[in-house]
BAZASE-840144 format. One line per 5 residues: number of its first residue (from 0); their letters; for each residue x negated, y negated, z of C-alpha. Coordinates in steps of 0.001 Angstrom, whole numbers. Layout:
<rs>
NUM> a> X:Y:Z | ...
</rs>
This chain:
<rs>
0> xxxxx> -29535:-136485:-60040 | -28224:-137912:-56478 | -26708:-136428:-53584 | -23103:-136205:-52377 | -21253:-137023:-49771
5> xxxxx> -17871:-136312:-48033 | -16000:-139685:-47564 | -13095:-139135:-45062 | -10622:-141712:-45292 | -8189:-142762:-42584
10> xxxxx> -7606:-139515:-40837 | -8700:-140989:-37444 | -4964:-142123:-36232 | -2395:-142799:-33971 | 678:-141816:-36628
15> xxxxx> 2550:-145008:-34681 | 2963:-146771:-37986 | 6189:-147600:-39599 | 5934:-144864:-42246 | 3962:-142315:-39977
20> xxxxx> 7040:-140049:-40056 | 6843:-139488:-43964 | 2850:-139487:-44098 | 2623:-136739:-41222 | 3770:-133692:-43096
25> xxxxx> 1780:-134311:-45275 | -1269:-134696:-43274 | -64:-131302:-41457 | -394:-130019:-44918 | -3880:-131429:-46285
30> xxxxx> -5168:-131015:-42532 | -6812:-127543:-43014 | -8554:-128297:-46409 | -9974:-131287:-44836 | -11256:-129446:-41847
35> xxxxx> -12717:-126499:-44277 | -14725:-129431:-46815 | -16101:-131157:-43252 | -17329:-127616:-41896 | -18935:-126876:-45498
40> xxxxx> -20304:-129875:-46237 | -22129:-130179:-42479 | -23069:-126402:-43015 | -25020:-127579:-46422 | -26207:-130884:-44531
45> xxxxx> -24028:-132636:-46902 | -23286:-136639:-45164 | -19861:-136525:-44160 | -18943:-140076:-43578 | -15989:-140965:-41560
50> xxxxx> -14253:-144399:-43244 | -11398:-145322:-41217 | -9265:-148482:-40743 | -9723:-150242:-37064 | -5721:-151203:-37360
55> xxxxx> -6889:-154640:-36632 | -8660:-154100:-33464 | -11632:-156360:-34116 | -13680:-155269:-31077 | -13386:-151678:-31809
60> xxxxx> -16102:-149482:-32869 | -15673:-146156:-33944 | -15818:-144250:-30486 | -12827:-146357:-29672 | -11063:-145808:-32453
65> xxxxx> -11140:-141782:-31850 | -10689:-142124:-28404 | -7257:-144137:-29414 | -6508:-141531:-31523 | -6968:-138444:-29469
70> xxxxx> -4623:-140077:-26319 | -1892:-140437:-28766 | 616:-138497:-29609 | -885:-137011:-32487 | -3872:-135767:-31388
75> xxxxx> -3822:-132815:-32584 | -3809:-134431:-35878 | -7082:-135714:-35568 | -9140:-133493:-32986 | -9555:-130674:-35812
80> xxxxx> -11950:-133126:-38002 | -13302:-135564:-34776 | -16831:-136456:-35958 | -19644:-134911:-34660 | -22810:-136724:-33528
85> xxxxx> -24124:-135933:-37302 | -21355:-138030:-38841 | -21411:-141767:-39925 | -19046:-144061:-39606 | -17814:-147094:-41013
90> xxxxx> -15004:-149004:-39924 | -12494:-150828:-42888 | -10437:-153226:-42594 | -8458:-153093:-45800 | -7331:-150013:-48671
95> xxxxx> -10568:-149796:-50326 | -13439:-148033:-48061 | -15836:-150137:-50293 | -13984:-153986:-49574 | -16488:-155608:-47385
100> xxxxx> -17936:-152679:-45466 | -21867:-151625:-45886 | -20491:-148506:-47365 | -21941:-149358:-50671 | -25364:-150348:-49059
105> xxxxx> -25172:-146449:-46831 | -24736:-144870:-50044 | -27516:-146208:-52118 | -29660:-146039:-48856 | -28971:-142327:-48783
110> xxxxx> -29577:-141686:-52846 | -25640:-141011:-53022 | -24140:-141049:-56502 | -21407:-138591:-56027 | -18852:-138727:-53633
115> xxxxx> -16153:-136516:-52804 | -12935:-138490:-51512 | -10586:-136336:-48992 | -7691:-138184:-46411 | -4829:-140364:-46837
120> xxxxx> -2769:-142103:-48490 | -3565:-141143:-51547 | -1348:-143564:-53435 | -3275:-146231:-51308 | -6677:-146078:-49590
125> xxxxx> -7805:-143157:-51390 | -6842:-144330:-54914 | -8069:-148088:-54105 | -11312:-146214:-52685 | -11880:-144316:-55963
130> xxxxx> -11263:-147422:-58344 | -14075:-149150:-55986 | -16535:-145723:-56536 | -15959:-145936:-60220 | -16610:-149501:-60887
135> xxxxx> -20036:-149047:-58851 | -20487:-146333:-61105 | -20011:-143645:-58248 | -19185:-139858:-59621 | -15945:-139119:-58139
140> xxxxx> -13982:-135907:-57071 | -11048:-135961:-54965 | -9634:-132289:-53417 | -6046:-132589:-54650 | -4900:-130471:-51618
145> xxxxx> -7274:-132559:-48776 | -5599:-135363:-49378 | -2097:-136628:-47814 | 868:-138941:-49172 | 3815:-141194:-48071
150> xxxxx> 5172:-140891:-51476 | 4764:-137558:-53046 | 5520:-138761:-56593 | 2919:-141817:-56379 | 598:-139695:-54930
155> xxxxx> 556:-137516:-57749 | 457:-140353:-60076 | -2431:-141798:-58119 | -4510:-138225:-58610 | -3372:-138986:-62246
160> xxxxx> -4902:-142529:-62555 | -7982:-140906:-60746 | -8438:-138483:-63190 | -7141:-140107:-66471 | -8618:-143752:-65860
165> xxxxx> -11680:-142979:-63271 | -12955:-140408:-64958 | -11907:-138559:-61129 | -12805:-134820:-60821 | -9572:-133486:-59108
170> xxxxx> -9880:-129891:-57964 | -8720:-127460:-55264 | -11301:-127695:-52454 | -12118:-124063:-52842 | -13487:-125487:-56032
175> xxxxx> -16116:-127849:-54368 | -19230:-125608:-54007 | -21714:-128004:-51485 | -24065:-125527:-52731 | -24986:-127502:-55730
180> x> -25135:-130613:-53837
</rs>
Protein backbone atom coordinates (compact mmCIF):
# COMPACT_ATOMS: atom_id res chain seq x y z
CA UNK A 1 0.00 0.00 0.00
CA UNK A 2 1.32 3.68 -1.08
CA UNK A 3 0.78 7.00 0.16
CA UNK A 4 -1.48 9.85 -0.97
CA UNK A 5 -1.29 12.99 -1.95
CA UNK A 6 -3.38 16.21 -2.45
CA UNK A 7 -2.94 17.41 -6.12
CA UNK A 8 -4.24 21.04 -6.39
CA UNK A 9 -4.95 21.96 -9.77
CA UNK A 10 -5.04 25.48 -11.19
CA UNK A 11 -6.26 27.42 -8.24
CA UNK A 12 -3.19 29.75 -8.34
CA UNK A 13 -4.89 32.61 -10.72
CA UNK A 14 -5.46 35.82 -11.96
CA UNK A 15 -9.44 35.09 -13.01
CA UNK A 16 -8.41 37.57 -16.21
CA UNK A 17 -9.36 34.84 -18.63
CA UNK A 18 -12.10 35.01 -21.10
CA UNK A 19 -14.44 32.70 -19.16
CA UNK A 20 -13.17 33.80 -15.59
CA UNK A 21 -16.61 35.35 -14.97
CA UNK A 22 -18.50 31.89 -15.22
CA UNK A 23 -15.57 29.79 -13.49
CA UNK A 24 -15.43 32.28 -10.39
CA UNK A 25 -18.62 31.36 -8.62
CA UNK A 26 -17.81 28.45 -8.75
CA UNK A 27 -14.44 28.66 -7.33
CA UNK A 28 -16.16 30.97 -4.51
CA UNK A 29 -18.10 27.86 -3.97
CA UNK A 30 -15.43 24.88 -3.96
CA UNK A 31 -12.97 27.51 -2.24
CA UNK A 32 -13.64 26.42 1.41
CA UNK A 33 -13.50 22.58 0.80
CA UNK A 34 -10.28 23.12 -0.85
CA UNK A 35 -8.86 25.15 1.94
CA UNK A 36 -10.29 22.44 4.65
CA UNK A 37 -8.52 19.12 2.44
CA UNK A 38 -5.04 21.45 2.28
CA UNK A 39 -5.22 22.16 6.20
CA UNK A 40 -6.01 18.27 6.79
CA UNK A 41 -3.87 16.83 4.62
CA UNK A 42 -0.65 19.16 5.94
CA UNK A 43 -2.02 18.39 9.54
CA UNK A 44 -1.53 14.42 8.66
CA UNK A 45 1.81 15.33 6.68
CA UNK A 46 -0.04 14.28 3.70
CA UNK A 47 2.13 15.99 0.24
CA UNK A 48 -0.03 18.57 -0.95
CA UNK A 49 1.26 19.38 -4.34
CA UNK A 50 0.39 22.56 -5.99
CA UNK A 51 0.00 21.82 -10.10
CA UNK A 52 -0.78 24.96 -11.73
CA UNK A 53 -0.63 26.30 -15.33
CA UNK A 54 2.23 29.19 -15.90
CA UNK A 55 -0.43 30.88 -18.56
CA UNK A 56 2.44 30.79 -20.89
CA UNK A 57 4.94 32.67 -18.98
CA UNK A 58 7.96 30.54 -19.79
CA UNK A 59 10.34 32.20 -17.30
CA UNK A 60 8.05 31.86 -14.44
CA UNK A 61 8.54 29.68 -11.56
CA UNK A 62 6.12 29.10 -9.06
CA UNK A 63 6.87 32.11 -6.61
CA UNK A 64 6.02 34.21 -9.59
CA UNK A 65 3.18 32.70 -10.47
CA UNK A 66 1.56 33.35 -6.79
CA UNK A 67 2.94 36.55 -6.57
CA UNK A 68 0.89 37.30 -10.04
CA UNK A 69 -1.89 35.95 -8.54
CA UNK A 70 -2.11 37.63 -5.21
CA UNK A 71 -1.65 41.46 -7.00
CA UNK A 72 -4.62 40.68 -9.03
CA UNK A 73 -7.82 41.28 -8.61
CA UNK A 74 -8.72 38.10 -7.26
CA UNK A 75 -6.59 37.62 -4.63
CA UNK A 76 -8.60 36.73 -2.32
CA UNK A 77 -9.32 33.81 -4.43
CA UNK A 78 -6.11 32.40 -4.05
CA UNK A 79 -4.47 33.71 -0.66
CA UNK A 80 -6.81 31.17 1.39
CA UNK A 81 -4.82 27.98 -0.16
CA UNK A 82 -1.16 30.00 -1.02
CA UNK A 83 1.38 27.19 -0.50
CA UNK A 84 3.32 26.98 2.35
CA UNK A 85 7.08 26.31 2.40
CA UNK A 86 5.97 22.42 2.87
CA UNK A 87 4.22 22.38 -0.50
CA UNK A 88 5.58 21.25 -3.96
CA UNK A 89 5.07 22.61 -6.94
CA UNK A 90 4.98 21.87 -10.43
CA UNK A 91 4.29 24.14 -13.10
CA UNK A 92 1.96 22.74 -16.42
CA UNK A 93 1.71 23.92 -19.35
CA UNK A 94 -1.29 22.13 -20.78
CA UNK A 95 -4.92 20.33 -19.18
CA UNK A 96 -3.35 17.29 -17.92
CA UNK A 97 -1.03 17.90 -14.64
CA UNK A 98 0.77 14.69 -15.90
CA UNK A 99 1.58 16.07 -19.92
CA UNK A 100 5.23 16.66 -19.78
CA UNK A 101 5.76 17.72 -16.19
CA UNK A 102 8.00 15.45 -13.63
CA UNK A 103 4.79 14.98 -11.82
CA UNK A 104 4.79 11.36 -12.62
CA UNK A 105 8.56 11.01 -11.64
CA UNK A 106 7.54 13.20 -7.85
CA UNK A 107 4.99 10.70 -7.34
CA UNK A 108 6.78 7.46 -7.72
CA UNK A 109 9.78 9.23 -5.95
CA UNK A 110 7.50 9.79 -2.99
CA UNK A 111 5.81 6.00 -3.02
CA UNK A 112 2.45 7.83 -4.19
CA UNK A 113 -0.23 5.56 -5.61
CA UNK A 114 -3.25 7.43 -4.57
CA UNK A 115 -4.01 10.77 -5.30
CA UNK A 116 -6.73 12.92 -4.38
CA UNK A 117 -7.60 15.56 -7.25
CA UNK A 118 -9.26 19.00 -5.87
CA UNK A 119 -9.36 22.60 -8.21
CA UNK A 120 -10.64 23.56 -11.46
CA UNK A 121 -12.09 23.08 -14.23
CA UNK A 122 -13.34 20.08 -13.69
CA UNK A 123 -14.68 19.44 -17.17
CA UNK A 124 -10.98 20.21 -18.21
CA UNK A 125 -7.73 20.02 -16.22
CA UNK A 126 -9.12 18.02 -13.55
CA UNK A 127 -10.87 15.40 -15.74
CA UNK A 128 -7.76 15.33 -18.31
CA UNK A 129 -5.60 15.03 -14.96
CA UNK A 130 -7.58 11.98 -13.74
CA UNK A 131 -7.61 10.10 -17.22
CA UNK A 132 -3.60 10.67 -17.00
CA UNK A 133 -3.67 9.11 -13.04
CA UNK A 134 -5.67 6.20 -14.25
CA UNK A 135 -3.75 5.15 -17.22
CA UNK A 136 -0.49 5.23 -14.90
CA UNK A 137 -2.48 3.16 -12.80
CA UNK A 138 -2.85 5.99 -10.06
CA UNK A 139 -5.92 5.37 -7.40
CA UNK A 140 -8.04 8.29 -7.87
CA UNK A 141 -10.58 10.33 -5.70
CA UNK A 142 -11.80 13.61 -6.59
CA UNK A 143 -13.93 15.81 -3.68
CA UNK A 144 -17.03 16.51 -5.77
CA UNK A 145 -17.54 19.80 -3.79
CA UNK A 146 -13.47 20.99 -3.98
CA UNK A 147 -13.64 21.19 -7.29
CA UNK A 148 -14.94 24.23 -9.60
CA UNK A 149 -16.65 24.43 -13.21
CA UNK A 150 -17.27 26.75 -16.24
CA UNK A 151 -19.97 24.49 -17.28
CA UNK A 152 -21.99 23.07 -14.52
CA UNK A 153 -23.58 20.32 -16.65
CA UNK A 154 -20.05 19.08 -18.13
CA UNK A 155 -18.69 19.27 -14.96
CA UNK A 156 -20.99 16.90 -13.62
CA UNK A 157 -20.59 14.72 -16.55
CA UNK A 158 -16.85 14.92 -16.13
CA UNK A 159 -17.24 13.61 -12.20
CA UNK A 160 -19.37 10.99 -14.13
CA UNK A 161 -16.65 9.81 -16.62
CA UNK A 162 -14.31 9.92 -13.47
CA UNK A 163 -16.25 7.67 -11.66
CA UNK A 164 -17.92 5.41 -14.34
CA UNK A 165 -14.77 5.05 -16.75
CA UNK A 166 -11.68 5.80 -14.19
CA UNK A 167 -12.74 3.82 -11.73
CA UNK A 168 -12.68 7.73 -9.78
CA UNK A 169 -13.68 7.71 -6.05
CA UNK A 170 -15.98 10.86 -5.94
CA UNK A 171 -16.97 11.84 -2.43
CA UNK A 172 -17.79 14.86 -0.25
CA UNK A 173 -14.48 16.00 1.27
CA UNK A 174 -15.80 15.41 4.72
CA UNK A 175 -15.53 11.91 3.41
CA UNK A 176 -11.66 11.95 2.85
CA UNK A 177 -10.25 10.80 6.25
CA UNK A 178 -6.09 11.66 5.77
CA UNK A 179 -6.10 9.51 8.71
CA UNK A 180 -5.81 6.37 6.76
CA UNK A 181 -3.33 7.81 4.50
Amino acid sequence: MGKTALIVIDMINTYTHEDAHLLIPSVEKALPSVVELIDRARGHEIPVIYANDNFGEWRSHHGEILETALAGPHASLVRPLAPDKSSLFVVKARHSIFYETPLGYLLSQQGIDHVIMCGQVTEQCVLYSALDAHIRHLRVTVPHDAVAHIHEDLADAALRMMERNMGARIVASAEIDFGDS
